[in-house]
N, C-alpha and C positions, 0 to 999 in steps of 0.2 A: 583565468580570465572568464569572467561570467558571460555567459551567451544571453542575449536577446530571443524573448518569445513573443509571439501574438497573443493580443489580450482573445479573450474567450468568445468562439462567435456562439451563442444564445443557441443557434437550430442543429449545428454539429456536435457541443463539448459533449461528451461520458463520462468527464470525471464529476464524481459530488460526493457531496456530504453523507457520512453515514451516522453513528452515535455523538449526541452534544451533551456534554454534563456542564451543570449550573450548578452553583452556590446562591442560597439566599442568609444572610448574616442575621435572625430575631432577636432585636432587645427587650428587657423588662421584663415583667412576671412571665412572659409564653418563650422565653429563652431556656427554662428548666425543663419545657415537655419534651414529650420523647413520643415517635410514631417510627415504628416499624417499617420496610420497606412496602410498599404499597404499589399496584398497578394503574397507571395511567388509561383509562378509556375515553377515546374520540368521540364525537358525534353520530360516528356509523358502526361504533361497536366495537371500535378493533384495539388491541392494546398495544399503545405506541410508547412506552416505557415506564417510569418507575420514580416515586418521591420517597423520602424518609428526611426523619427527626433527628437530631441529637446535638446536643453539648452546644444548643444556642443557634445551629445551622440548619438548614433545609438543602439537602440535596437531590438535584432534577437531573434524571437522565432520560433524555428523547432521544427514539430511535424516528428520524426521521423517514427513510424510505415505508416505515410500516403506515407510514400515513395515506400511500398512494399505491403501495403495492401488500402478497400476501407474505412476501419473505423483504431480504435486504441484498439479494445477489445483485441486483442493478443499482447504484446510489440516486440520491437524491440530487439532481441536478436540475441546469436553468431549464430542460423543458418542465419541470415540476413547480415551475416556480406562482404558475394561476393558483396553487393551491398555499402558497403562506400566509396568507389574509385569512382563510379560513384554520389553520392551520395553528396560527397567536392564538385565534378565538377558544379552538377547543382545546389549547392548552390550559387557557389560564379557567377555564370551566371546569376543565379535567382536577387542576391545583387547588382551587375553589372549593370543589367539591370533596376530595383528598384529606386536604386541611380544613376541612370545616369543624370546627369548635378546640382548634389545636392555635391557629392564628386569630388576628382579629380581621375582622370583614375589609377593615380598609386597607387592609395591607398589600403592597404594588408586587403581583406574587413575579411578572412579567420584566420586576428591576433585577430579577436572579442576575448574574454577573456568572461569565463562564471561564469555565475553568479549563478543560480540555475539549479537542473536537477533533473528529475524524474526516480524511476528505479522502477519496481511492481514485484509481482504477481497475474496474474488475473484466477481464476478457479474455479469450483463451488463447493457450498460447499457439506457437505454430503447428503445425499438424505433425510436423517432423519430429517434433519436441516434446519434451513433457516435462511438469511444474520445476517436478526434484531436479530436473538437467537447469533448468533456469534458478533455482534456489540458489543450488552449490557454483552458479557462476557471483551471485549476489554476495555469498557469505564470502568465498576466496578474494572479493573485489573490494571488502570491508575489513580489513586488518587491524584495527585499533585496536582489537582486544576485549570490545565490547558486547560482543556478538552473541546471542542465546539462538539456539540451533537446537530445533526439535525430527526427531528423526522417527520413523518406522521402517519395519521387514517389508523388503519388495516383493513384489506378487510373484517374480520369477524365483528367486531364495529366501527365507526366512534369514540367513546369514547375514546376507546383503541389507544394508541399512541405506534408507535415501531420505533425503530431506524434504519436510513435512512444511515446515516455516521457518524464517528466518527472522531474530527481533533483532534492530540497532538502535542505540539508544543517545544522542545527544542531548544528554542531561539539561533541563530546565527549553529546551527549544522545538526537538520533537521528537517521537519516537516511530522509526520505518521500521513497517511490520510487513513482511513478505509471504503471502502461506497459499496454498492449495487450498482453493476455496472450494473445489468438486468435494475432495476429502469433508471440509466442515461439513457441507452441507447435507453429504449422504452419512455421518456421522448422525446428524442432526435429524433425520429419519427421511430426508429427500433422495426416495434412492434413482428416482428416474436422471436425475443430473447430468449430464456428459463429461468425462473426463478431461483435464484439461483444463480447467479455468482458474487462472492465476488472480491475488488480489494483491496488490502494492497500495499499501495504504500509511500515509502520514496521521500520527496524531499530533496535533499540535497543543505546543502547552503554551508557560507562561509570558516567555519571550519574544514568543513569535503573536502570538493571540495581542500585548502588550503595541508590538510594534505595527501590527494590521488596525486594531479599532480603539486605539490608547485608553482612554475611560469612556468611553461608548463601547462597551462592550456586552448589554444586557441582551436576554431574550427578546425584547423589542427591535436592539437594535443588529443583533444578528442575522436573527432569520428576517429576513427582506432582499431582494434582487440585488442591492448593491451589496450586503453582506455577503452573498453568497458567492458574488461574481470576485470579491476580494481574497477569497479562503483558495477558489479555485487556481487562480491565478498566483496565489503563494505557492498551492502546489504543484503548478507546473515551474513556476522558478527553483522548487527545489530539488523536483525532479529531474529538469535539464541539468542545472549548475552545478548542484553536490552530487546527484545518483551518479548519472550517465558522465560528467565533464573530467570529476573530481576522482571519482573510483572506476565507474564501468570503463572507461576508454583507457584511462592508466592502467588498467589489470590485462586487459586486454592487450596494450602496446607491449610492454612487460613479458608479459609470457611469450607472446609469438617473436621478441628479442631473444628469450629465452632457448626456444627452438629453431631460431636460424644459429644460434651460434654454437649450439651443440651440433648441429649439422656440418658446420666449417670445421668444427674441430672432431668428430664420427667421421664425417662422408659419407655419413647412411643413417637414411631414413630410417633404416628397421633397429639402428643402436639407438637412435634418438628416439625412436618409441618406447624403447623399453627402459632406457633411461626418466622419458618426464609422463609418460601416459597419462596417470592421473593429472598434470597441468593439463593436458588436451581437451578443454573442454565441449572444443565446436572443430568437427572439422576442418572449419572456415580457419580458424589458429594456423594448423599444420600446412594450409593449401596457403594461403597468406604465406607462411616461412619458407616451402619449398620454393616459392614464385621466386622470392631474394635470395634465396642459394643459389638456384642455378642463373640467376641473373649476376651476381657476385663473381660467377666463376666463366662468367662470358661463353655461358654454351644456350643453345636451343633451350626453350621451358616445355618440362616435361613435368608438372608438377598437376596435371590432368592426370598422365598418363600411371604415375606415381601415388595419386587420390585414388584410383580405380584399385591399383594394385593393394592398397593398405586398408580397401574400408572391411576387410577379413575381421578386420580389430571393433568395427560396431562402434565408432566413438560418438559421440552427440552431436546432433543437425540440426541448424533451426532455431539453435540456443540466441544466438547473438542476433540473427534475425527478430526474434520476440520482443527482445528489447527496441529492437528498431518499431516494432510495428505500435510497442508503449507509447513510446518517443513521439511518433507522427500524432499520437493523441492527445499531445502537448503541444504540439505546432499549431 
């Protein structure tokens, strides 16, 4: 059953738009040119993304937040929004000047028609927590089959492999991409960063893009407050109803079913660890299950006193928390 959200209030939301690619369709003679990928420059100098030529197309991709900031760790959201007015201008100047002697003069570069677009939330996670603990709750919560799982050596073992990003792919509608954004971006040569900053980010394609702005879907008609306030609000519909409703909480019920009823059937905590450990992804699982064993079995709940005795095992805190703390930035 799909849950109800709050449309977006304008002075709280942090989710927004990150990268937007456009199509523009050239007929006639300037259909056969061809222009290399090329860098976009604003008004103030800075390079907010990328056009190129080929086989009768023009393809536009704007990185929006480089419009307003010097990286894209925060998205582009409604406090960003005094700046889309200026924001059309220097694109279609940026296109203008790009394409000059490749299109003709009159051509509407601002009718491109979009094709994919990215909307996030970027934040860190809990302090208890860390990305790869929240990743491997996302992949084991996504079962279809569809799942691409990128891994690296953890700083404690080389052996040890933990999860870097998570991609899911619902073909033709969006694609959830999950990743350790501390990692990109001290990858990426920022090394001051803090660890810890998760990115969940929807790309939406052509179903959902269809079903938000039907044939008003140009650079004009995108980037404007109502567009934007549409995109965000998809993603928090997607994020409550399919992330958190459809997987996170089924995986969760699931598992911690899992571990009371190895419990009933063990009688012991310490079989039943070593039984599902790796299902134990949040401590919170195991203190959840012990609560309904010993309440099952009509004795006192010692399932404190039983959490104290077991955290010897080092399992994950904070994981299921993080999501909550996503969640609240969809309410």
């Amino acid at each position: 059953m799909s849950k109800k959200y709050k449309k977006t209030n304008k002075k709280l939301c942090i989710i927004g738009g990150d990268t937007f690619n456009f199509e523009l369709v050239i007929n006639g003679e300037n259909e056969y040119k061809f222009l290399e990928s090329k860098p976009l420059i604003n008004s103030q100098n800075k390079e907010f993304g990328t056009v190129e030529m080929k086989k009768g197309k023009i393809y536009i991709c704007i990185n929006l937040p480089k419009f307003v900031r010097n990286n894209n760790i925060k998205p582009f959201s409604i406090s960003d929004i005094n700046m889309l007015e200026i924001i059309n201008r220097d694109i279609e100047q940026a296109l203008r000047k790009a394409l000059n002697g490749i299109i003709e003069n009159s051509t509407d570069v601002l009718a491109a028609t979009v094709k994919s677009l990215e909307c996030n939330i970027t934040q860190h996670v809990s302090p208890n927590s860390t990305c790869a603990q929240v990743l491997n709750l996302i992949n084991r919560s996504f079962h279809e089959g569809t799942n691409k799982v990128y891994q690296g050596s953890s700083t404690d073992c080389k052996y040890h492999k933990k999860d870097e990003s998570v991609i899911i792919n619902r073909k033709n509608y969006y694609i959830l991409k999950c990743y350790d954004k501390s990692l990109e971006q001290r990858t990426s040569g920022n090394k001051e960063i803090k660890d810890g900053l998760l990115r969940i980010e929807v790309i939406m394609q052509k179903r959902i893009l269809k079903k938000l702005f039907s044939d008003k879907s140009t650079i004009r008609n995108i980037l404007t407050e109502q567009g934007l306030i549409k995109i965000i609000d998809e993603y928090k519909r997607i994020f409550i109803n399919e992330f958190v409703e459809d997987h996170i909480k089924p995986c969760l019920r699931d598992v911690t079913n899992i571990i009371f009823e190895s419990l009933k059937k063990t009688g012991s905590p310490i079989e039943t660890i070593a039984l599902h450990k790796e299902l134990i992804m949040d401590m919170e699982l195991l203190r959840t299950a012990l609560k309904k064993w010993y309440k099952s079995k009509d004795k006192a709940d010692y399932s404190r006193h039983a959490i104290k005795r077991l955290e010897e095992h080092d399992f994950p805190k904070d994981v299921v928390k993080t999501i909550k703390i996503f969640k609240k930035s969809c309410d």
